[in-house]
N, C-alpha and C positions, 0 to 999 in steps of 0.2 A: 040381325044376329051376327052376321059378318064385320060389321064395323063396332059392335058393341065391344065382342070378345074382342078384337085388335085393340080399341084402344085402353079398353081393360090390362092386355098384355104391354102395350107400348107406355102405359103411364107408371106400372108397376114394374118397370125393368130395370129403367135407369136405377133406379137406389139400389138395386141387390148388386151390382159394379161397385158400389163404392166402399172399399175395405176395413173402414174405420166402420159405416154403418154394421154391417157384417159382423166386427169382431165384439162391437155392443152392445146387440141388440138381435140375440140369434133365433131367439123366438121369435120378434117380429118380420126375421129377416125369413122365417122357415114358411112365417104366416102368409108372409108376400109372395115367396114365391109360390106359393100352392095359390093363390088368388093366379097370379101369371100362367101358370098351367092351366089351370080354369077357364083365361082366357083365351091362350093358345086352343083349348079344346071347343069353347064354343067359338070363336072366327075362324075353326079350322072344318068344322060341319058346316057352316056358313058357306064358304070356301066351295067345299067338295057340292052342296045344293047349287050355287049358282054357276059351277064350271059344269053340271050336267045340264041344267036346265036354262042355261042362258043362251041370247038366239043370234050372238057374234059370233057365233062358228065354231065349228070345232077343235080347228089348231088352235084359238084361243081358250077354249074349254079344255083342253087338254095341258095347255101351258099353266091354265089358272091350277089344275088338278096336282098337276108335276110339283107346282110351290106350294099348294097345301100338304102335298104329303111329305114336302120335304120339310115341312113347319111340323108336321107331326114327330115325325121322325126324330126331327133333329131334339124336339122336347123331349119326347121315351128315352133316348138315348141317356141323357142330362140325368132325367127323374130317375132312370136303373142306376146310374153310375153312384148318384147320392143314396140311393136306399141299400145300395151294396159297400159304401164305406168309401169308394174313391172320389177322394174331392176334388182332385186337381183334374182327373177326366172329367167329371161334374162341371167344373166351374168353365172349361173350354168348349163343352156342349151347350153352357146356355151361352155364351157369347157366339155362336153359331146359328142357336135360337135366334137369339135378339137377332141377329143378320138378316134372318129370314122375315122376324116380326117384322123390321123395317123395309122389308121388302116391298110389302104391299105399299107403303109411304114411297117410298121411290119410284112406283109403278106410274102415282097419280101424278106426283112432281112431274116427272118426265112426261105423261102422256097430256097434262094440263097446263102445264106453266112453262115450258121450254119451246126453240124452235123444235124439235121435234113434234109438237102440236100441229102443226101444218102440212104435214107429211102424208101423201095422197098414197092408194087407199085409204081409207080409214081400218080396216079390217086387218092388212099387214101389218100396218103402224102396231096396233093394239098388242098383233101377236109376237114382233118382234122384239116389243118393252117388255110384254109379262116373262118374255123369258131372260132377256139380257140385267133387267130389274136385280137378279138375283143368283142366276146361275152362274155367272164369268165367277164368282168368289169358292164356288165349288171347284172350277175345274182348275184351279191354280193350286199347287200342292206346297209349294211355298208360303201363300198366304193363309189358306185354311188349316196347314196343321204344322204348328209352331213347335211342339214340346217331344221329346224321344216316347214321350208313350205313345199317342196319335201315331210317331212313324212307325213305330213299331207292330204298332195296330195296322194300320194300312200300305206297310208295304205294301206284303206279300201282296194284298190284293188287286195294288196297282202293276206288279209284276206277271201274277199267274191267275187272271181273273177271280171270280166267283169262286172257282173249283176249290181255295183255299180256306172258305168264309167259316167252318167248322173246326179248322184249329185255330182259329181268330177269336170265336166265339168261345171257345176253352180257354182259351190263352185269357180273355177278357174274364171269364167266369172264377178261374181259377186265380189270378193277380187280385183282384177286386174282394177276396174273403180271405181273413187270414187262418184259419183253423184249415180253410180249403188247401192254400198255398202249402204248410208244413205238411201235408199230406201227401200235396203232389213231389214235393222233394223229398221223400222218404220210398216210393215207386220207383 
């Protein structure tokens, strides 16, 4: 289930990148990506069964969990932003997605084909690629959020933790509809 839905996801990615496809073919391009969610959804139940029930441990099960849910996450985010009209937050969620979709690919690279393959325990090894795999691209603020919406969006919450995440969530609700927007400027 786990490697169906990935590469379901990984094979129907690359074309929704490419802007000429996009701008020709919006049906199929709408049809692709609902297949890509599709597949994010099924290698992400996958995901979340083998990080409970798999018998490398638990910081590995924990680390496999942390990247499904940020594989979830990062798709919901994408899928609201397009059903709510904004597409240039849309189009920077799925390229976040796809990060994450590739993540799993970098996990295997690294833990199979590199000198990291040799790396005693086995157990640590595992658990300090399922995280490195994918997380170093979150915690860089430079490289994961390129565009003034994204900072905008997450300042505040890299400033004044969580406690902000409700006028974020406004600020997102409200930008992203426009009958909403002329309404809050009239308040």
């Amino acid at each position: 289930m786990h490697m169906t839905g990935g590469m379901v996801a990984l094979l129907s990615g690359p074309r929704q990148f490419w802007t000429g496809f996009r701008a020709r073919f919006v049906r199929l391009h709408r049809w692709t990506g609902r297949l890509f969610l599709s597949g994010v959804a099924l290698g992400s139940i996958g995901a979340f069964r083998i990080a409970i029930v798999d018998a490398s441990g638990w910081a590995f099960g924990f680390a496999l969990f942390a990247l499904a849910l940020a594989w979830v996450t990062t798709a919901a985010v994408a899928f609201y932003a397009i059903l709510s009209g904004s597409i240039q937050v849309h189009k920077e969620w799925m390229v976040r997605t796809y990060v994450v979709t590739f993540a799993f690919v970098t996990f295997r690279l690294l833990n199979d084909f590199t000198p990291l393959s040799r790396l005693q325990p086995d157990g640590d090894r595992i658990v300090t690629i399922a995280w490195a795999c994918w997380s170093f691209r979150f915690w860089s603020r430079k490289s994961s959020c390129n565009s003034a919406i994204c900072a905008r969006l997450l300042g505040p919450v890299e400033r004044d933790g969580l406690a902000r995440w409700p006028d974020i969530q406004a600020s997102l609700h409200v930008a992203s509809h426009p009958r909403k927007r002329l309404f809050a400027q009239t308040e």
